[in-house]
C-alpha positions as CSV (number, residue, x, y, z in Angstrom):
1,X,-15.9,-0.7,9.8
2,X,-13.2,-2.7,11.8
3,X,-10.0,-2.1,10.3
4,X,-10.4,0.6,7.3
5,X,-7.9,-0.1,4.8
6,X,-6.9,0.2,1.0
7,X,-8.1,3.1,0.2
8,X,-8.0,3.9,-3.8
9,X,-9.4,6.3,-6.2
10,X,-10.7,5.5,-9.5
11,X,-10.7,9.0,-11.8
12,X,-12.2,7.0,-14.7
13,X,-15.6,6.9,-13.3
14,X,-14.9,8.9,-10.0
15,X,-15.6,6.0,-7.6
16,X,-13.8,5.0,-4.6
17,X,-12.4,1.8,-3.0
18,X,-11.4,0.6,-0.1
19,X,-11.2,-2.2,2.5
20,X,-12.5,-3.7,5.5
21,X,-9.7,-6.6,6.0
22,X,-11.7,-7.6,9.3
23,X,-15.4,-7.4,8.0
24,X,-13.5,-9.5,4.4
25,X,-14.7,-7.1,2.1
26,X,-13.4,-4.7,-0.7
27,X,-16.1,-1.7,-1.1
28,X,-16.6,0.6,-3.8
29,X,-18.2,3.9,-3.6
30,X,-20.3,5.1,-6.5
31,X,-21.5,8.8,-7.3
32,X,-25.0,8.4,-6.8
33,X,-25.1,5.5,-5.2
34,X,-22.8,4.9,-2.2
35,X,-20.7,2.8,-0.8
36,X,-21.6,-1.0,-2.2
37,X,-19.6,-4.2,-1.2
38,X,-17.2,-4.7,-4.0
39,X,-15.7,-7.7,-3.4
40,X,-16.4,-10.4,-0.3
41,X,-15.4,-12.3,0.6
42,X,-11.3,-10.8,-0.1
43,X,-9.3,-13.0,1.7
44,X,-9.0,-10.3,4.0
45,X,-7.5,-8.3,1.6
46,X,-5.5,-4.8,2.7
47,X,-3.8,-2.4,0.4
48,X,-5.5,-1.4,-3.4
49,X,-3.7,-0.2,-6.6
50,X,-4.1,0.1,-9.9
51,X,-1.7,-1.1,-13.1
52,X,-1.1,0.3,-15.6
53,X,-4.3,-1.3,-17.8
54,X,-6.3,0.0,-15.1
55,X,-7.0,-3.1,-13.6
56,X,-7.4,-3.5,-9.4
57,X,-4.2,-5.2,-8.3
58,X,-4.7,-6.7,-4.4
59,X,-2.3,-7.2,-1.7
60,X,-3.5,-10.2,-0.2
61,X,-3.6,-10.3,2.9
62,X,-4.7,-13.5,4.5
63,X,-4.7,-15.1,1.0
64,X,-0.7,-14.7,1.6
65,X,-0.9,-13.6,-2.7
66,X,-1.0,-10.9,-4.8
67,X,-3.6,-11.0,-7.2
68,X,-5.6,-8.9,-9.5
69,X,-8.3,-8.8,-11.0
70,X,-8.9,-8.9,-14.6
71,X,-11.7,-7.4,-17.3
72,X,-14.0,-9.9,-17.2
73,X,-14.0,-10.4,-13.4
74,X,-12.1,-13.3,-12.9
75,X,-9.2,-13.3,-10.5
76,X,-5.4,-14.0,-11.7
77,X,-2.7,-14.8,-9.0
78,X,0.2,-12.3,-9.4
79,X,2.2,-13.5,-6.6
80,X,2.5,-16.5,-4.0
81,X,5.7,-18.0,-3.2
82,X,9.6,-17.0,-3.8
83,X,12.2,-19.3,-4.3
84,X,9.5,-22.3,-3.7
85,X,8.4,-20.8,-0.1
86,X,4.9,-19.2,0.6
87,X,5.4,-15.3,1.2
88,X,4.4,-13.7,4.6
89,X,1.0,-11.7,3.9
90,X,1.2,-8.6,1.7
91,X,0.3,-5.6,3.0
92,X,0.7,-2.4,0.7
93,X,1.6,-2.5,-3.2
94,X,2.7,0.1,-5.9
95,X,3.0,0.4,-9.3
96,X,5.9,1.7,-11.5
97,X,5.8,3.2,-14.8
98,X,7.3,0.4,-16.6
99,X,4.5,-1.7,-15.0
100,X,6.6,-3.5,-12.2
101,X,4.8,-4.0,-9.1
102,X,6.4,-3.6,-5.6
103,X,4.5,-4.7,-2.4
104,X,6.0,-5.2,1.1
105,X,5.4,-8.5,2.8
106,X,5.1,-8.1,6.7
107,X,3.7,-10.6,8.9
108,X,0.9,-9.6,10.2
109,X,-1.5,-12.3,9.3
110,X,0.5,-14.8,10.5
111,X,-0.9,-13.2,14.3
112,X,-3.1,-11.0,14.0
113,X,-6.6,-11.7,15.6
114,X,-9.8,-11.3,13.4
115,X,-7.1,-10.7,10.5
116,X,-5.4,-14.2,10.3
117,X,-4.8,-16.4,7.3
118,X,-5.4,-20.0,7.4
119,X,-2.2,-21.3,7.3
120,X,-0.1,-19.5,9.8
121,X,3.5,-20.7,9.1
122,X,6.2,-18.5,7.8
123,X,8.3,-19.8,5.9
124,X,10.4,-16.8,4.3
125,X,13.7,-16.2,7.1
126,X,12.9,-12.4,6.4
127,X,10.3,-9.8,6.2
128,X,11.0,-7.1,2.6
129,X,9.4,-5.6,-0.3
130,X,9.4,-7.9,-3.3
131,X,9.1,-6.4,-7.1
132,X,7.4,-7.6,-9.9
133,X,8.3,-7.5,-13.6
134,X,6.0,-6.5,-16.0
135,X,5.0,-9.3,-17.7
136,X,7.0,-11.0,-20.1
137,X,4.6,-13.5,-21.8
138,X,5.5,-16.3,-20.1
139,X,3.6,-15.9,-16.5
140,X,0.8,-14.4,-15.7
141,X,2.4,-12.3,-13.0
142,X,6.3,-11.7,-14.1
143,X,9.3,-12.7,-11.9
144,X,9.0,-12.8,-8.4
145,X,12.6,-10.8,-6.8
146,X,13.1,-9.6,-3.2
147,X,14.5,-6.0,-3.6
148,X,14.9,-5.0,0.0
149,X,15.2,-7.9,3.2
150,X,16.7,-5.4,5.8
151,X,13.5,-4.4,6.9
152,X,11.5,-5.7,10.3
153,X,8.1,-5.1,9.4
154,X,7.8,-3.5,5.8
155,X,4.5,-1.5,5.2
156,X,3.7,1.6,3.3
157,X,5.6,2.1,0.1
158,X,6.3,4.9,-2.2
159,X,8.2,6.2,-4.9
160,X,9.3,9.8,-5.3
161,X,8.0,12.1,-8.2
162,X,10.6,10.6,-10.8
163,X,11.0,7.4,-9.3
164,X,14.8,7.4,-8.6
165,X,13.6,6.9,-4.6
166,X,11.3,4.2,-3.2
167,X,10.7,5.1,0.4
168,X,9.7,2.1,2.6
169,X,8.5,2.4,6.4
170,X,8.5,0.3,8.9
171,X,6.0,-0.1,11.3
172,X,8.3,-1.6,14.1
173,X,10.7,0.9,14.1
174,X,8.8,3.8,13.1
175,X,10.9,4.5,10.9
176,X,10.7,5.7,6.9
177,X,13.7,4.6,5.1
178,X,14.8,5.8,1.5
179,X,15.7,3.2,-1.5
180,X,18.1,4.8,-4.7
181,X,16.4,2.6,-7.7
182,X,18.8,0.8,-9.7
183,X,18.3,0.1,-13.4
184,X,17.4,-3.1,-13.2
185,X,14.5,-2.5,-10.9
186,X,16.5,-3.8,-7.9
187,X,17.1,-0.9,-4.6
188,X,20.1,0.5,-3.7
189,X,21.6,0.8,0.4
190,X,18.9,1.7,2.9
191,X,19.1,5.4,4.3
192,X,16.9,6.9,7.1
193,X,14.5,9.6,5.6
194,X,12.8,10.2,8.6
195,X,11.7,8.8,11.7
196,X,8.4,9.4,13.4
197,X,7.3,11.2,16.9
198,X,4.7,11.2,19.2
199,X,2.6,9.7,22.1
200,X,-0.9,9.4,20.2
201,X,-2.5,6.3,18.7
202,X,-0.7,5.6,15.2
203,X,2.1,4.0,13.4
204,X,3.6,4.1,10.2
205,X,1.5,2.4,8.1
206,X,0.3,3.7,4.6
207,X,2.1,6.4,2.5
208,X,1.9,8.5,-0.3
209,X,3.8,11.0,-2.2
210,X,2.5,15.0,-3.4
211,X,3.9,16.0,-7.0
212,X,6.7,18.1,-5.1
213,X,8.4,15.5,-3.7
214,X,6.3,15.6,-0.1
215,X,5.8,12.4,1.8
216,X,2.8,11.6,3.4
217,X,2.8,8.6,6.4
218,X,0.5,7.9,8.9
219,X,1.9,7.9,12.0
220,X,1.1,9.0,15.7
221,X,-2.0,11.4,15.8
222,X,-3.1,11.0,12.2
223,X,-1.0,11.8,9.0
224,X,2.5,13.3,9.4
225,X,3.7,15.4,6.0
226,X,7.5,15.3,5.2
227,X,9.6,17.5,3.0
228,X,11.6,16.0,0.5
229,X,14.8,16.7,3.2
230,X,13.6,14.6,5.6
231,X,12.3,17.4,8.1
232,X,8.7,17.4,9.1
233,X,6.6,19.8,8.0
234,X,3.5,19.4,10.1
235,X,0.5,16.6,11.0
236,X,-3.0,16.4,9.5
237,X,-4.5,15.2,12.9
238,X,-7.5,12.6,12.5
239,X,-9.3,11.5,15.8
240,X,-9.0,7.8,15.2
241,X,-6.2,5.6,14.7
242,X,-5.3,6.2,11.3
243,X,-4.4,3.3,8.4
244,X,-3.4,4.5,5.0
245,X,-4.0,7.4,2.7
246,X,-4.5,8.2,-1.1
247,X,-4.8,11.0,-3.3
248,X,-8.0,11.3,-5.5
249,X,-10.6,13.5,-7.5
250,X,-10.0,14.6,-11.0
251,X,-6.9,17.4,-9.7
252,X,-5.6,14.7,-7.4
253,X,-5.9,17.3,-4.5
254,X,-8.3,15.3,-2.5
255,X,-6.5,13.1,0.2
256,X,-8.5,10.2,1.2
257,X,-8.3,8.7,5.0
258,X,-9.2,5.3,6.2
259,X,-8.9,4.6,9.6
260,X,-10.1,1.8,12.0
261,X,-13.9,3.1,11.5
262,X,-13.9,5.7,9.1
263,X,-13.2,6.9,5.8
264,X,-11.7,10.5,5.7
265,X,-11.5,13.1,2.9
266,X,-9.6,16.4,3.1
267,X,-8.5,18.8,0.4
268,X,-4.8,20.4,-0.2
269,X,-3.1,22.5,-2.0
270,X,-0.5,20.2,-3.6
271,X,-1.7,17.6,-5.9
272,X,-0.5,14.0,-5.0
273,X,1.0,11.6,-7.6
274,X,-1.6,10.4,-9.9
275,X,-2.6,7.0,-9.8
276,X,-2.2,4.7,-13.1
């Protein structure tokens, strides 16, 4: 690969995804079969979720949307302008359990080489994680609301095991900050959860969450692992500069790597938080 990406496990059938935002292409890997080009061209697409209907919901990238993609194959725009401007280029997503999705929108495609989108304007004065709703019957995707602007260059996202805390990092600062959810949806004051060391190749990028409250971010040297106080607890190291993480297999005790090149798989003792 160039840039691994996205990774994302499906327990229904036990295949994996993931992306290649250079090389355009979402891949899925089948028991049996291997790894198969899923989706290509993807707009360059980068991070992978599911809802809660189990269909694949895209940040997109380049596209500069958020889209997903429905039963019957066909591709319904979620997400592509706020308050009448384009968004910046979303970059990882998350689902709640009342079926509001969250994505930050960093702008990376708006410069980065071999990544870019098209149209390389931004037009948003600010760089944060939007929400959202669950659909109401009126749009395809729900209303669009910014839920955190305080942030340089949002990327990983992640709520806690009850979803009181959304954890955001940011890639700039390398830095996780920590988000109390409100009731409507909306996040509370920023606080500083953690912020990351070290010299080796890695930022904080994608993140994840164990059933015990443990946070997972890339970061220098591979993946660093956080307790729930904010105190590190140790680093998975991966020799390649590493990109996101998920959990997968049927116990959810399989963490899944991507990196520029690679796609990783280690096992642990602490399941992760299932996906939807």
């Amino acid at each position: 690969m160039s840039f691994g990406e996205g990774p994302l496990f499906n327990r229904r059938d036990n295949t994996f995804f993931w992306v290649d935002i250079v090389g355009d292409t979402i891949f899925r890997w089948t028991p049996g079969r291997g790894a198969q080009p899923f989706i290509r061209p993807s707009g360059k697409a980068n991070g992978l979720t599911f809802d809660r209907e189990g269909r694949l919901c895209v940040a997109g990238w380049a596209s500069r949307t958020v889209w997903r993609v429905e039963d019957d194959g066909s591709v319904t725009t979620l997400a592509s302008h706020y308050e009448g401007k384009k968004i910046n280029s979303p970059n990882d997503i998350v689902v709640r359990s009342d079926g509001s999705i969250y994505f930050t929108d960093s702008p990376g495609a708006l410069y980065n080489v071999g990544m870019a989108s098209e149209d390389l304007q931004q037009y948003l004065d600010f760089q944060g994680v939007f929400r959202i709703a669950p659909e109401d019957g009126t749009h395809s995707g729900g209303k669009l609301d910014a839920v955190v602007t305080d942030t340089v260059y949002p990327n990983g996202l992640a709520f806690n095991p009850d979803e009181s805390v959304l954890y955001v990092n940011d890639t700039r600062l390398g830095e996780i900050r920590a988000y109390d959810m409100r009731p409507d949806g909306r996040c509370g004051p920023k606080r500083l959860f953690h912020k990351l060391t070290g010299t080796e190749p890695g930022i904080a990028d994608g993140m994840k969450v164990d059933r015990e409250g443990n946070v997972y971010c890339t970061g220098p040297g591979g993946v660093h692992v956080i307790g729930p106080d904010g105190k590190l607890l140790g680093r998975i190291r991966i020799h390649d500069h590493t990109t996101n993480i998920a959990w997968g297999d049927a116990d959810w005790r399989s963490l899944y790597i991507t990196t520029y090149h690679s796609v990783f798989r280690t096992r642990v003792n602490v399941p992760g938080i299932a996906v939807w």
